[in-house]
C-alpha positions, 0 to 999 in steps of 0.5 A: 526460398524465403520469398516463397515460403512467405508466399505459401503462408500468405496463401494458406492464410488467405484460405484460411479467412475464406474457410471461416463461415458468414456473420449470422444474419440476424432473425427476421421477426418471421421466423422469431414470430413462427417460432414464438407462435408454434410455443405458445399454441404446444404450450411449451412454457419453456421454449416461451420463456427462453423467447422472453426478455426476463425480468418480465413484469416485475418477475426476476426469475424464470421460475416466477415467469413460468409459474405465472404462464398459465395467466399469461397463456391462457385457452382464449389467448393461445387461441388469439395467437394461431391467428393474430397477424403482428403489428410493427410500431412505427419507427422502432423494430419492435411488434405488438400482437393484438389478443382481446383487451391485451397488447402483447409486445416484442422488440429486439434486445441485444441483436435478437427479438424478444417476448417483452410486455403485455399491456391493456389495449384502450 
């Protein structure tokens, strides 16, 4: 009796571990990039911001990224991004997006890509 109550636990136990859902495979830079775009072009300062790695550019709050959104964001560069095709650096999963004289950066930050930089391109 002992044995198959030993048993029986092993079982449900076993199902149990079975029952539980996969690891989260992680965001591709695809579905991140779609995303991204669609928020920018609805310009959705929010969902853009939540997409952000903060502090961004010497700004420690999203009250001071939004604010400064409209810089950032602007009609040519919103423009730029319904057609810019992401770039991966070489040796780092990380992608820039060309828009004018601005580079535009993302890499991943703690396991999920991320709004990182806007540099000037040279």
């Amino acid at each position: 009796m002992k044995t198959l109550l030993i048993t029986i636990s092993l079982l449900l136990s076993l199902v149990a571990l079975q029952a539980e859902e996969p690891p989260a495979r992680p965001e591709s830079f695809a579905t991140f990039w779609a995303g991204f775009k669609s928020a920018v072009a609805k310009n959705d300062k929010d969902a853009v911001a939540a997409a952000t790695k903060l502090p961004f550019m010497g700004q420690q709050a999203k009250a001071a990224f939004l604010k400064s959104y409209p810089s950032y964001f602007g009609p040519e560069v919103r423009k730029c991004f319904a057609t810019a095709k992401p770039a991966k650096r070489d040796g780092r999963d990380s992608f820039t997006v060309f828009c004018g004289e601005e580079i535009f950066s993302f890499e991943k930050v703690n396991g999920a890509y991320k709004f990182t930089s806007i540099d000037m391109n040279d």
